[in-house]
N, C-alpha and C positions, 0 to 999 in steps of 0.2 A: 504493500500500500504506500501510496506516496506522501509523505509529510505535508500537510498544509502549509504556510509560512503565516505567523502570527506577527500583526503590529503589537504597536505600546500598549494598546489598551485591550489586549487579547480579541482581536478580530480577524477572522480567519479568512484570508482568502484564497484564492483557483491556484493549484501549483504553478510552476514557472513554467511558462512556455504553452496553458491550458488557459481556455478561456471559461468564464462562473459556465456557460453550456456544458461546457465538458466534462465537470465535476458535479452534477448537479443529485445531491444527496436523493436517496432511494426515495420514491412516493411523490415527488414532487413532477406536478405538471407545469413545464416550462410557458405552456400555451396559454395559461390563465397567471393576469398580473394577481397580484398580491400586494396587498398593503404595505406591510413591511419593505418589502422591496421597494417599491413604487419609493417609498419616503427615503431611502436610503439610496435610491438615485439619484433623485432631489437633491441630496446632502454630496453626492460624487463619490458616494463608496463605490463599492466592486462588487456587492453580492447581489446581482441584479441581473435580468435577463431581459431579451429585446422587448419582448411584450411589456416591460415594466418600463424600460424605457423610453419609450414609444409615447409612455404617458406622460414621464416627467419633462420630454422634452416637450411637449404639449402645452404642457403648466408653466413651464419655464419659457414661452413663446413670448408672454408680453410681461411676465414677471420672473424679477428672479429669483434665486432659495433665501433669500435676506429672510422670508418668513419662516420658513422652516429654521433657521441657524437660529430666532428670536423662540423658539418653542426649545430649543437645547439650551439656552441659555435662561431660560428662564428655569427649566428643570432643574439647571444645577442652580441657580438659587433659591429655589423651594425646600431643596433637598438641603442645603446648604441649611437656611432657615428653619428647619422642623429638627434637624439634628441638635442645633445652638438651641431650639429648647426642650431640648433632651431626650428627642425620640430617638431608639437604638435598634426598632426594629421597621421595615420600609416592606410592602408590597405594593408591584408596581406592575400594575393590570395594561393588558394591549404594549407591552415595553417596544418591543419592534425589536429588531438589528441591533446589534452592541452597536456603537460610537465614540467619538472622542464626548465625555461627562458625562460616564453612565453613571447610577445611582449609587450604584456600590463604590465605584470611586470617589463619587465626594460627599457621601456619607461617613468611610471608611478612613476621608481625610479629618475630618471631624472626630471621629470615634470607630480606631480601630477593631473595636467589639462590635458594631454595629454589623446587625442581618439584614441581607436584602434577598427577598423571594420575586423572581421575575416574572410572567405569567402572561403566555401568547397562545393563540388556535393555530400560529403556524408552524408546520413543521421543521422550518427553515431554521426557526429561529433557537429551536433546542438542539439540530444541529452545530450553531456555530455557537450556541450557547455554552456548551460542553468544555470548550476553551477556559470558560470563566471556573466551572467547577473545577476544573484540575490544580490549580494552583489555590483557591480560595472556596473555605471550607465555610464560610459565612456566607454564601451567596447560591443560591438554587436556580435552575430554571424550569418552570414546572408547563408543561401545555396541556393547557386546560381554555376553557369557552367563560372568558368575565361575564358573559350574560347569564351564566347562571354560579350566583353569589354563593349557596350552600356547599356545592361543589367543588368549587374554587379554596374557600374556607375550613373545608373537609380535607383535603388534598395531605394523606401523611407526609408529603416531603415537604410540604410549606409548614405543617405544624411543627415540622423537626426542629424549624429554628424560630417560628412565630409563636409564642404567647399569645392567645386575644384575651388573655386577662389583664394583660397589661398593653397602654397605649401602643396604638400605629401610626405610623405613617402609610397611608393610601392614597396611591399616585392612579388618577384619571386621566394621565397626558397624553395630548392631542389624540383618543382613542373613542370618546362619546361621540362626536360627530361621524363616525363609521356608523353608531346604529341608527337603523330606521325610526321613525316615529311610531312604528307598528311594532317596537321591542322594546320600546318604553324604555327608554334611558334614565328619563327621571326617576323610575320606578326601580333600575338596576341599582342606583347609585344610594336610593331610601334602603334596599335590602343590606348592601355591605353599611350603611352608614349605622342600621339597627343591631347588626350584628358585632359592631368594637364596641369595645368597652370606654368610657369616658375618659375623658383627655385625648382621644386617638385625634387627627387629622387627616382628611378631605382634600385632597390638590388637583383641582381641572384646567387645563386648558382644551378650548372650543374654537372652533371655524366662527367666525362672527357674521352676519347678514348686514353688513352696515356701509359697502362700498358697492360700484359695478362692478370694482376688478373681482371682487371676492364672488359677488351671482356668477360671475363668467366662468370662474374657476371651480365653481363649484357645478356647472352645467358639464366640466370637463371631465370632473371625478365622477359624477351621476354615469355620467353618458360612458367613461370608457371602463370603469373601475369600479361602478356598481355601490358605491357609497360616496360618504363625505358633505354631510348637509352643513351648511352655513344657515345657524339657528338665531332669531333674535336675543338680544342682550337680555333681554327681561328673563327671557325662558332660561336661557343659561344662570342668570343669575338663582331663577327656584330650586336649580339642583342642589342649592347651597340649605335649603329648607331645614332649620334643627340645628344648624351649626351656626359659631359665633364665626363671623365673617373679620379675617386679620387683614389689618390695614395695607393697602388700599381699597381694598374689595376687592368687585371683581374689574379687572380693567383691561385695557391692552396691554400684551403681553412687554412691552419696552417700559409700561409707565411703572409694574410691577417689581417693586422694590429693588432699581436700578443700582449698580456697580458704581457706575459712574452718572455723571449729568447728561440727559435726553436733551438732544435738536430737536426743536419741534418747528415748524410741523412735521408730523412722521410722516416718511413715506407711504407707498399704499400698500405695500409689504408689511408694516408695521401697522396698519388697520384689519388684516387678516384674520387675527386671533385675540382671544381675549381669554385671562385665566385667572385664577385666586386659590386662596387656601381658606378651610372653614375648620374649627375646632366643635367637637363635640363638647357640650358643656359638661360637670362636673369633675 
């Protein structure tokens, strides 16, 4: 078998001289894009195949990944934030693709104890996932369907290292806009929110409906890639229902507890998305 070659951040890709086609792990159909992938073309990785990319060059026609790089950047400051106040254990529902600021790293930069249980329906993704397991014993990747929360929550390799008697961290990143209005997102996000224990947190980022570029782009994903709705701000904001909402709310994803000082006006890459985190009270 031939070694894969591993980046810095254990991400695997096609051996030398093979293209992701020609390695393309057992069960996967090349012919159907896939989310994951699709976003991790977006970003210019390597584990993608033509039909994925077919889309993201599509997306990328009149916009460029400026939005996507603002939904990783925001990740690792949520994570960053939920760690500083002392959350040490993270599931992180729809994760996609390892990247550069995965959860486990900058959580782990925070608090080397800290667990992170990662959790996708693709099977891509516990393929390259595997990477991550071999060298760190605090981080899982479990494939499993977030639409159904008991399930998910039941999972003995995410109880291995999750508590739900003691707080979470629960990562919704850019993954609620994949479901339909007919699978109730709202209603996904009430089941895990019912099921942690108080003090856990709630982290969404969402497709926003609040620009043309974004209807457009979202006519793009409907149409080639079978999801990805651009929801009103209001409605995003009720999946936050029961939690106390940390400052800023919910906002665009740039104004959400920035690094540094925002240029504004944002671009229209920077009106794309909107996200927050919510605490469960007691």
């Amino acid at each position: 078998m031939v070694e894969r070659e591993q980046d810095e951040w254990g991400y695997s890709s096609p051996p030398a001289g093979e293209s992701a086609e020609e390695w393309v792990p057992t069960g996967i159909d090349v012919t159907v894009p896939s989310v994951a992938r699709v976003y991790d073309a977006i970003l210019g990785g390597k584990n993608n195949f033509a039909v994925d990319r077919a889309i993201a060059d599509e997306a990328l026609r009149n916009l460029s990944n400026e939005g996507a790089w603002h939904n990783r950047h925001i990740l690792a400051r949520g994570v960053r934030y939920l760690a500083g106040q002392g959350i040490d254990q993270f599931v992180d529902l729809g994760s996609g693709l390892p990247t550069v600021q995965n959860t486990h790293q900058v959580a782990q930069e925070v608090n080397p104890d800290a667990a992170v249980v990662y959790v996708d329906n693709d099977p891509i993704v516990l393929a390259h996932g595997r990477a991550l397991l071999a060298d760190n014993h605090r981080t899982r990747v479990v494939t499993a369907d977030l639409r159904d929360p008991a399930d998910v929550l039941g999972r003995p390799e995410l109880l291995e290292l999750v508590d739900l008697k003691r707080p979470v961290g629960l990562l919704l990143v850019a993954v609620l806009h994949h479901l339909a209005d007919h699978e109730d997102p709202a209603g996904v996000v009430r089941a895990y929110r019912d099921a942690l224990p108080p003090g856990s947190y709630v982290f969404i980022t969402h497709f926003c409906d609040s620009t043309p570029e974004g209807r457009a782009l979202e006519k793009i994903f409907l149409t080639q890639l079978g999801s990805g709705r651009f929801r009103p701000l209001e409605e995003i904001e009720g999946y936050f229902e029961g939690l106390e909402l940390v400052e800023p709310g919910v906002v665009l994803l740039p104004l959400w507890r920035p690094d540094e000082p925002v240029t504004e006006p944002l671009s229209p890459e920077g009106h794309l998305s909107v996200g927050g985190i919510g605490r469960l009270p007691g």
